[in-house]
C-alpha positions in Angstrom: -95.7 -73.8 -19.4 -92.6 -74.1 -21.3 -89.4 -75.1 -20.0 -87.6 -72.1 -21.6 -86.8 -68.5 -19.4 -86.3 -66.9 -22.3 -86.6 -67.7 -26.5 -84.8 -65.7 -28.5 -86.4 -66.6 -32.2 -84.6 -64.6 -35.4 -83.7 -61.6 -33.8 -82.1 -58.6 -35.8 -81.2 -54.6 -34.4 -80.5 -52.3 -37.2 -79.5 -48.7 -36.8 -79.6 -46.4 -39.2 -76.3 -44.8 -40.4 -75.8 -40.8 -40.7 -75.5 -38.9 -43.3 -73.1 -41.0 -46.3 -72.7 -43.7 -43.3 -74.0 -47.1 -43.9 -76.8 -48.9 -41.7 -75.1 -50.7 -38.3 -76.3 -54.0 -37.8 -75.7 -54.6 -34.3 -77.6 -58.2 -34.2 -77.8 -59.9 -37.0 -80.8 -62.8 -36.6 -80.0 -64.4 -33.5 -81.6 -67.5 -32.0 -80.9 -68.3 -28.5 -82.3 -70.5 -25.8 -81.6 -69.9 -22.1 -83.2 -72.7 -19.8 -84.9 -72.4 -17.0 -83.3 -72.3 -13.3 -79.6 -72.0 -15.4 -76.7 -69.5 -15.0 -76.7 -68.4 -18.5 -73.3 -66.9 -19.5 -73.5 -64.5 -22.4 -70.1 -63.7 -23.6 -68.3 -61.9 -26.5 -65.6 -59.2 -27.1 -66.7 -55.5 -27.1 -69.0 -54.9 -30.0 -70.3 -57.9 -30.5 -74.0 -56.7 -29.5 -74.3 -58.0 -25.9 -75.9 -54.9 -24.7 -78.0 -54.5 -27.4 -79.6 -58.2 -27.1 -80.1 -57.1 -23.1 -81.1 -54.0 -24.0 -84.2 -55.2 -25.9 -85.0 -58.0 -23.4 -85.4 -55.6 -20.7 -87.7 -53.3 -22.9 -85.1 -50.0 -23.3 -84.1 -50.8 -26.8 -87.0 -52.0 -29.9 -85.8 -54.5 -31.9 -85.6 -54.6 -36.0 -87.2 -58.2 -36.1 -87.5 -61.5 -34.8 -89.7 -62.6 -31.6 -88.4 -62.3 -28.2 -90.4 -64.8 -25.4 -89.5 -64.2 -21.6 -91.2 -66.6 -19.2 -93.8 -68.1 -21.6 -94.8 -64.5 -22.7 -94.5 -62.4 -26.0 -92.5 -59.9 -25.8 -95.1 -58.5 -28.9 -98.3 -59.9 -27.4 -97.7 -59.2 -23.8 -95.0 -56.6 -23.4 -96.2 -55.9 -19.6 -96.1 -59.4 -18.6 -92.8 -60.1 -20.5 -91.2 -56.8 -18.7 -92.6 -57.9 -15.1 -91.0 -61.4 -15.5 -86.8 -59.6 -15.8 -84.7 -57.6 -13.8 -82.0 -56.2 -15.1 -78.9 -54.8 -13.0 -77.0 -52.9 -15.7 -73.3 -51.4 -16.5 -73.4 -48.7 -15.7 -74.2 -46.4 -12.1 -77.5 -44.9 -12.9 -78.9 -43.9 -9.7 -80.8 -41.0 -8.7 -78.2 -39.0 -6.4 -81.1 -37.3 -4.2 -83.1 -40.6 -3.7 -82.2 -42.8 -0.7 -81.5 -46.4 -0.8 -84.4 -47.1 0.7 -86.2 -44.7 -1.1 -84.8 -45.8 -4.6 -86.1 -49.6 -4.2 -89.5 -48.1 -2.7 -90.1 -45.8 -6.0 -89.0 -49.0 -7.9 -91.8 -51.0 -6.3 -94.1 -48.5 -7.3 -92.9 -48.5 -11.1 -93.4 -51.9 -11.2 -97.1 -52.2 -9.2 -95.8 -53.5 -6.4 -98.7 -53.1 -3.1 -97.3 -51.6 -0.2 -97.8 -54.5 1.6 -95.9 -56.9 -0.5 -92.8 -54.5 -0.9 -89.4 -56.2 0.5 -87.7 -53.0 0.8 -85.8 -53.3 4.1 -85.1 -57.4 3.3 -83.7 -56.4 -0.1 -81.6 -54.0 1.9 -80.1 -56.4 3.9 -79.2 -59.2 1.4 -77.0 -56.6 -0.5 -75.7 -55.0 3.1 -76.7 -51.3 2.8 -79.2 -51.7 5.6 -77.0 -49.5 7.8 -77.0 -47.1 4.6 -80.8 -47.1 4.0 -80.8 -43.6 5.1 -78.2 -42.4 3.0 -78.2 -40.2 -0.5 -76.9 -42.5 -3.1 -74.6 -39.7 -4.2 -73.0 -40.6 -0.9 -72.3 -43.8 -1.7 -69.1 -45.4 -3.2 -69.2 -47.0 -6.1 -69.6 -50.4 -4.7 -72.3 -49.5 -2.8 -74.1 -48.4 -5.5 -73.7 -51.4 -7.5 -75.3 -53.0 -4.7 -78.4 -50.8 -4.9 -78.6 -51.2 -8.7 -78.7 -55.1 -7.6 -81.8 -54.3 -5.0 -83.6 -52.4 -7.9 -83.8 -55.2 -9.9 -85.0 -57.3 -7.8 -87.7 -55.5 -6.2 -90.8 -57.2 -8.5 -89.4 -60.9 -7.5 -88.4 -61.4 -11.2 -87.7 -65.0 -12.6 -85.1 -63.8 -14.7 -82.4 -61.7 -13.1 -79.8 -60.3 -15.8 -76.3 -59.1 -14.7 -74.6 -56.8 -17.4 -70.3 -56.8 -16.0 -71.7 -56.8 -12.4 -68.2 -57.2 -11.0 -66.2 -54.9 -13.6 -63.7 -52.6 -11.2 -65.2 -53.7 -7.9 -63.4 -55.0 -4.9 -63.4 -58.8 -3.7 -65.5 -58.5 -1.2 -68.6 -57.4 -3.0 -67.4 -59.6 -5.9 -67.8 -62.5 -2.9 -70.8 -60.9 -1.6 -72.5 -60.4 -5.1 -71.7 -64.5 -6.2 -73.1 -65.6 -2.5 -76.1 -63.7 -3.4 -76.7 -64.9 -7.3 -75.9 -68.5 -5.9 -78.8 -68.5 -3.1 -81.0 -66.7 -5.4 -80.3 -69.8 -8.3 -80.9 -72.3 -5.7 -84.3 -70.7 -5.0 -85.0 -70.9 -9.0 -84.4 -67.5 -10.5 -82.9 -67.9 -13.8 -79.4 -65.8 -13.6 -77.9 -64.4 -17.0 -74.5 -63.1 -16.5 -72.4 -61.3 -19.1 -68.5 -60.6 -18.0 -65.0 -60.0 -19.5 -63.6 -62.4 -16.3 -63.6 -66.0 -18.2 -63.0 -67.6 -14.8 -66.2 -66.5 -13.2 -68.4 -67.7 -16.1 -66.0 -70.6 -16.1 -67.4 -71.4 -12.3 -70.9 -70.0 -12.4 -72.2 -70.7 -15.5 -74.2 -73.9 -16.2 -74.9 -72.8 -20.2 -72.9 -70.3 -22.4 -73.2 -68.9 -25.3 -70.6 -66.7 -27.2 -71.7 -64.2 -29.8 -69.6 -62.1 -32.3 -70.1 -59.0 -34.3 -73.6 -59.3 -34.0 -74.0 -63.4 -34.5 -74.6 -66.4 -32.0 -71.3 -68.6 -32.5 -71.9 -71.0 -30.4 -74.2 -72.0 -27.2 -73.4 -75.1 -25.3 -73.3 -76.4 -21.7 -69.5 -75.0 -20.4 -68.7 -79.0 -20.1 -68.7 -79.2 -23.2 -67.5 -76.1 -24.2 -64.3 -76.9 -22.3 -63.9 -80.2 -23.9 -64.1 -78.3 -27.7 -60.4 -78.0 -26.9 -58.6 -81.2 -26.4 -55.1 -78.9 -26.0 -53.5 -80.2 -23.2 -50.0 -79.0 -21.5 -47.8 -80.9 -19.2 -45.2 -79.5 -16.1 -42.5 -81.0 -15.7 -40.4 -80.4 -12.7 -36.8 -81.7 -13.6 -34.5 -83.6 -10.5 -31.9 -81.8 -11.9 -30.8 -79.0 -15.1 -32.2 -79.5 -18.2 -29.6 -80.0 -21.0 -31.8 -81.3 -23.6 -35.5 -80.2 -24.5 -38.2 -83.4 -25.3 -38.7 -83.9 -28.7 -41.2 -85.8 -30.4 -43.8 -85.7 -33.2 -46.8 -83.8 -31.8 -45.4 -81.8 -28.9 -43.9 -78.6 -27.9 -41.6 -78.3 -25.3 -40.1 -74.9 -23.8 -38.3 -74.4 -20.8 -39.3 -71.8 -17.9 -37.2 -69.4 -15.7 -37.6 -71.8 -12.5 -36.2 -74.8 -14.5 -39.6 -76.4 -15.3 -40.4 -78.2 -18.5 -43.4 -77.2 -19.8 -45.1 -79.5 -22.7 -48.1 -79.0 -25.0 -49.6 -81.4 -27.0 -53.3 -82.6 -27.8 -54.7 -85.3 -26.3 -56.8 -86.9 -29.0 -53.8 -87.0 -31.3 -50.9 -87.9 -28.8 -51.7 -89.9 -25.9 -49.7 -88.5 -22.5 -47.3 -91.7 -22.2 -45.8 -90.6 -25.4 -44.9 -87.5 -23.7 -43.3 -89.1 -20.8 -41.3 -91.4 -23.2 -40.3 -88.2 -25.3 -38.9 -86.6 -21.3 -37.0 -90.0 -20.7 -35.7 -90.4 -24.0 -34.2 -86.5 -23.3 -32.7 -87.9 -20.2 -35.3 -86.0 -17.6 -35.4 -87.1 -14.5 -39.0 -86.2 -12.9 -39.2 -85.1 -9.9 -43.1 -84.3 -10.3 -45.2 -83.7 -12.9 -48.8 -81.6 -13.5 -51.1 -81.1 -16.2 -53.6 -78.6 -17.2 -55.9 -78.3 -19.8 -58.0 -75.7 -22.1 -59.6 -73.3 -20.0 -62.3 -70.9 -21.1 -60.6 -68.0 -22.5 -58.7 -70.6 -24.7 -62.2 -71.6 -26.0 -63.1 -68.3 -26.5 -59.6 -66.6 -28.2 -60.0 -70.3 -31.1 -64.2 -69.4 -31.4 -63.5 -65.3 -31.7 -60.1 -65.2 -33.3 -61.4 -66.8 -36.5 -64.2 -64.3 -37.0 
């Protein structure tokens, strides 16, 4: 059995244009590789086909070309098998409003061929805390409740692949706490988790792998180690014993000065090594009376990778 969750070989979505309007091509021949038992980030700016590509993995949307392989099946060759091995929790609300929670993740089971006997209705219930709501009509619900249904649907044919399209986009902390205890147990028990989000610092923490696409094209997949170390920028606070008449200065490095008095240095690391900097603040007559650095975080990765495109 292969080591991949999902193989993503050539693939290309084309839409036809209206009348006098050129064809869209919304993905234009991407390859892609999530691993097995990872928390797969899939990142990029509005437009740049995200929904599309998890459109078409979970069966809603039929690709223009390329081969699509989910869990060791073809998404061509076995399109049942392929379907029955992802859950997708999507955008956007889609519930039934006359359907009960309970109710909604029962008809799901069915959808999917789920026995009676093997349905986990009431345990899905409790993992995403609407057992006390199992009763209710989802039109009842607030809007954080029903992301938390949309969260049971998917999970209601024990998927191995569990996709998560902006799950936290306008909720509160708590279920953004609640839904990140939940994706980390269900990781640790080997479900394959792939997130997309416009919050950098939760892919930043969650992710294992990531892979940023643009306007339709993979521009990069790496492990977010590595990612991280694509930028070497690197920037130095400086808090100053005393008022700062004279700014650093020194081949390599930019220094500005903040409201509260603090020195703040950039420079990169591979081409000016952090003594230097601490020469150039003594040279300027700084006193330190404590220091901090910080380095590239993932946004900054993905403003130099997007920005250029």
């Amino acid at each position: 059995m292969t080591q991949d969750a999902i193989r993503i070989e050539g693939l290309k979505k084309t839409y036809r244009g209206g009348r006098g309007e050129p064809e869209k091509h919304a993905l234009k021949g991407i390859d892609l590789v999530v691993p097995r038992g990872s928390v797969f980030g899939l990142l990029g700016p509005n437009g740049a086909g995200k929904s599309t590509l998890i459109n078409i993995l979970a069966g809603l949307v039929v690709k223009s070309a390329g081969k699509v392989t989910i869990w060791g099946f073809d998404q061509d060759a076995n399109p049942r098998q392929s379907r029955a091995s992802i859950g997708v929790m999507p955008q956007e609300l889609n519930l039934d409003p006359f359907f009960t929670p309970r109710g909604a993740l029962e008809v799901q089971a069915g959808l999917y061929g789920v026995p009676k006997a093997q349905r986990r209705s009431d345990e899905i219930l409790e993992m995403v805390g609407l057992t006390d709501k199992a009763e209710a009509y989802a039109r009842t619900l607030s809007g954080g409740m029903r992301r938390r249904l949309l969260l049971g649907k998917a999970l209601v044919h024990r998927p191995h692949v569990l996709v998560l399209d902006e799950p936290t986009a306008g909720v509160d902390i708590e279920l953004r706490q609640m839904l990140w205890e939940n994706v980390r147990k269900l990781n640790q028990q080997g479900m394959t988790i792939i997130l997309t989000t416009h919050y950098l610092e939760e892919a930043q923490e969650m992710c294992d792998q990531i892979a940023i696409i643009n306007q339709g094209e993979k521009i990069v997949q790496d492990s977010t180690a590595n990612l991280l170390g694509r930028l070497d920028a690197r920037t130095m606070v400086i808090l100053p014993d005393a008022p700062v008449l004279e700014l650093p200065k020194a081949q390599g490095i930019e220094a500005t000065l903040r409201d509260d008095g603090a020195v703040v240095v950039s420079y990169h690391s591979q081409q000016t090594a952090a003594e230097q900097v601490l020469e150039a603040v003594r040279d300027a007559g700084i006193r330190i009376r404590d220091v901090k650095t910080e380095e590239a975080d993932l946004e900054d990765v993905f403003l130099a990778l997007t920005s250029s495109r």
